[in-house]
N, C-alpha and C positions, 0 to 999 in steps of 0.2 A: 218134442224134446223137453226135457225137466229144465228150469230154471236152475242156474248152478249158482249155489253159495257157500262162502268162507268162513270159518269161525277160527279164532284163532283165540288159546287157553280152553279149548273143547274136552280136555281129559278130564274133567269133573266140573263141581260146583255151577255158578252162572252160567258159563261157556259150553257145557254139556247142556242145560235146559236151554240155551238158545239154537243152542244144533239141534233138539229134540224139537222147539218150536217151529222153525223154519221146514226137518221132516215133514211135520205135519201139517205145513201147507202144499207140500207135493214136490219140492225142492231136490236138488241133489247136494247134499251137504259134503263139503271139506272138512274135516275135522283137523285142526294142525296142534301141535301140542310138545313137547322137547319129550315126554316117556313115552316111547310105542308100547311096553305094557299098559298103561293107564289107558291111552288111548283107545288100543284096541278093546277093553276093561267095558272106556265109555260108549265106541260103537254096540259094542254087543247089548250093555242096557237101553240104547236108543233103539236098537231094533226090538228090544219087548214089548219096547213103550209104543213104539210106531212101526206096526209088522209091514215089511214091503217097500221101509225105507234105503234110499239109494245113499248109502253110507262111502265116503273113502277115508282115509286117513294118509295124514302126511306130518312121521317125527321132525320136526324142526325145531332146533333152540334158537328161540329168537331174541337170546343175549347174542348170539354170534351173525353179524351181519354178512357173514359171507354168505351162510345158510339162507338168510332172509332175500336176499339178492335169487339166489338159485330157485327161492321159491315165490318170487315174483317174476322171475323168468318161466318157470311152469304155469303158472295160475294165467298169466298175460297171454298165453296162447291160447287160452280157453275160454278168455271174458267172461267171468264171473260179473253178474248182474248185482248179489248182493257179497259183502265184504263186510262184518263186523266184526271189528278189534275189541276184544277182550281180555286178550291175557295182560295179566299185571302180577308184580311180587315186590314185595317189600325185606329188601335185603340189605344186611348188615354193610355197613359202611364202607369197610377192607373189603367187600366181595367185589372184585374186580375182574373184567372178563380179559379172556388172552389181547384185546385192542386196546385194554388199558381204561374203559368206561366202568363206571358203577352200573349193576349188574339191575340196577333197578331203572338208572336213566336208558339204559337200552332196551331193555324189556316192555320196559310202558311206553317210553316216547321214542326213541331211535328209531325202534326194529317199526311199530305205527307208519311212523313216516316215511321211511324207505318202503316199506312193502305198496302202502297206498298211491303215493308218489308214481313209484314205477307201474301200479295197474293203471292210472287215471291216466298215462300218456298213451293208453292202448283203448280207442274206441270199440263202443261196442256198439252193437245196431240196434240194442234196446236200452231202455233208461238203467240207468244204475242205480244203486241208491250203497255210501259207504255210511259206516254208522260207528262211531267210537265210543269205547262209554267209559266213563270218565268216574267222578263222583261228588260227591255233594258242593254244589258251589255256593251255599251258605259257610259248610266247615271249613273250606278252604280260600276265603276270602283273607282271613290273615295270614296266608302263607305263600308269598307273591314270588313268583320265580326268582331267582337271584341269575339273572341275565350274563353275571360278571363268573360264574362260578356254577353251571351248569354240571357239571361230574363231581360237585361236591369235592373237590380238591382241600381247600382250607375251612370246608363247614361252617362257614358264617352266619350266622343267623341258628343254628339247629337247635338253640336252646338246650335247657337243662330236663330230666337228668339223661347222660349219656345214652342210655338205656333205650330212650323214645327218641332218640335225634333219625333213626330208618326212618320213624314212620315219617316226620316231616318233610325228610328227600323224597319220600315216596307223594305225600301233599303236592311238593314241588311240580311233579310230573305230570301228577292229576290234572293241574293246572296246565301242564305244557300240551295236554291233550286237548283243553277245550281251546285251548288260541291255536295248535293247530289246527282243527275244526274249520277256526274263521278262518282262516289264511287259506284252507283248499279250495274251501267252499266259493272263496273272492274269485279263485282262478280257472273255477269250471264254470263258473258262472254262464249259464247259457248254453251250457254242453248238453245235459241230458243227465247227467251225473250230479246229485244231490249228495253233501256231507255233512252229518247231523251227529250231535254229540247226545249221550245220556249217563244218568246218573240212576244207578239202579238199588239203592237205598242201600241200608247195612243191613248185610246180608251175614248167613250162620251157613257151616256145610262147604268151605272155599280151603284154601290152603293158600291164602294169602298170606295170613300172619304165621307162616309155619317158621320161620325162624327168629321168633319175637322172644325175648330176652329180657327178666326185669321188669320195669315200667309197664313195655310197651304188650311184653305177655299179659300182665293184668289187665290192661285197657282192654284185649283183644277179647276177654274172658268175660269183662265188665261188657261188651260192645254184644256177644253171642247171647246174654241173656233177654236182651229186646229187639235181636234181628229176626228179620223173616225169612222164610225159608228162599231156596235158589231159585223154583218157580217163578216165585213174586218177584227177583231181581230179572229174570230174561225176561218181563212180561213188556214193558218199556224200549226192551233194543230191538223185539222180534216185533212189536208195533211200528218201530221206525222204519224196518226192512219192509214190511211187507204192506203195509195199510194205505187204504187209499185216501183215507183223510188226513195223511203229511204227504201224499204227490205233490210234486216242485218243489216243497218246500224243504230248503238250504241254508247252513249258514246257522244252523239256533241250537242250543242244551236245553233237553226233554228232564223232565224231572216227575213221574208219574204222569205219563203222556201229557203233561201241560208245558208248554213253552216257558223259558224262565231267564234271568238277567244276569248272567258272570260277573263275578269281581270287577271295577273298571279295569283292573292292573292286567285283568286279562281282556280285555278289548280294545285297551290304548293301540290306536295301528300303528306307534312307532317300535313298541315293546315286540308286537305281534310279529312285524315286518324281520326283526333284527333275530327273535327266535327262530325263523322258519330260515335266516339265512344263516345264522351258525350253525342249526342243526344240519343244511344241506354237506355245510363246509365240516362238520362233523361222521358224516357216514358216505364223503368222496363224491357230491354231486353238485352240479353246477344251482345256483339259486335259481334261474330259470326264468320264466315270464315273471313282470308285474301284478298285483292285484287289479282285479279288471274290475267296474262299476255293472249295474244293470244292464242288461242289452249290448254287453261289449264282445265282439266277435271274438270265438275262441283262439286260444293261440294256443303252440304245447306249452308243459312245464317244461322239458327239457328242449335243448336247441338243436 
């Protein structure tokens, strides 16, 4: 039976070459994505790319957490071995989903956690490996989660001009990905289950910045003329899924397959600890076990 894996943001851009990557080791890819056109769009070029690939697709918006619950309730019966989060979007400020979040802090980091969250309490009989990918933790070194302000309620800190304050909520998240990272990674520790973050460069060919306005349209324009193509961005998350030179290894952000060092503000454990517990109290789930040391017997996340 094929190895079954998740990609999630799979209607194009990185998340389509990472589903195309994983086909091509023999895999049976999930494709998840919120446009069943696009989606199916993307199966279909996966399979010219990779004839014989075992393609599904499953429309989900993963601004709306009820959806993301319903489909970690599907995926959890099937134990997927590999799971890598990629969809992100950087959305204007007022975009607010029917729960009342910023459409970008659900997307990037919400809907991540809850999805992986609920797979990681369902053992599988072979190793796992989850994989987030994040981005660059040199560029986002100065822009340290704001802990007190999480959904961007009074936008503190987002700086000027109005125009670019998305993309910096959207920094924000990037960052709440790589501290969730640590904190899974703390609690599977010794499971079998490895959670490794990556950063897959600036990349051209995405629909991240499709609703950049002003400023942050410029930047986005100024950014496509020295990115690399979408290939070169899966090459780093499809390494972490499948390679036998990171087996066991948990817990660290890939940066062109080389191990590398997060902002401290994202590895403080008390920062770490406090985001993984408002985010649970955020999307209706109990905080669950402690962060566990080396060699510490598994326990669940959930009780």
């Amino acid at each position: 039976m094929s190895e079954l894996a998740v990609v999630t943001g799979a209607s194009g851009g990185i998340g389509e070459q990472i589903a195309a990557g994983l086909a091509r080791t023999g895999a049976a890819v999930v494709l998840v994505a919120r446009d069943r056109t696009r989606l199916e769009q993307a199966r279909g070029r996966i399979r010219d790319a990779v004839p014989g690939a075992e393609l599904e697709t499953e429309p989900v918006d993963l601004a709306n957490l009820a959806e993301v619950r319903s489909l970690a309730d599907r995926l959890a019966e099937r134990a997927p071995s590999i799971v890598v989060s990629n969809a992100a979007v950087i959305a204007p400020l007022d975009d607010r989903t029917p729960d009342g979040f910023h459409r970008s802090l659900v997307t990037n980091h919400l809907a991540p956690y809850l999805l992986l969250r609920r797979l990681a309490d369902h053992p599988t009989a072979r190793p796992r490996r989850l994989v987030v990918v994040g981005a660059s933790p040199r560029g986002l070194a100065r822009v340290p989660v704001d802990l007190d302000d999480l959904n961007v309620e009074d936008g503190r800190g987002l700086g000027f001009p109005p125009s670019f304050r998305p993309f910096v909520a959207y920094a924000r998240t990037k960052n709440m990905n790589a501290m969730f990272v640590y904190a899974l990674a703390s609690r599977l520790a010794g499971t079998g289950t490895t959670v490794n973050g990556a950063h897959p460069g600036i990349i051209s060919g995405g629909r991240l910045n499709r609703h950049g306005r002003g400023a942050l349209k410029v930047f986005g324009s100024l950014c496509d003329l020295f990115a690399a193509g979408t290939d070169a961005g899966a090459d780093t998350p499809v390494w972490l899924a499948t390679s036998e030179e990171v087996e066991g290894v948990t817990g660290t952000f890939f940066v062109k397959r080389r191990a590398v060092e997060t902002a401290p503000h994202t590895t403080d454990p008390h920062r770490v600890e406090r985001l993984w517990r408002e985010s649970a109290r955020l999307v209706g789930l109990p905080a669950g076990a402690e962060p566990r040391g080396p060699g510490a017997e598994p326990t669940p996340l959930l009780p």
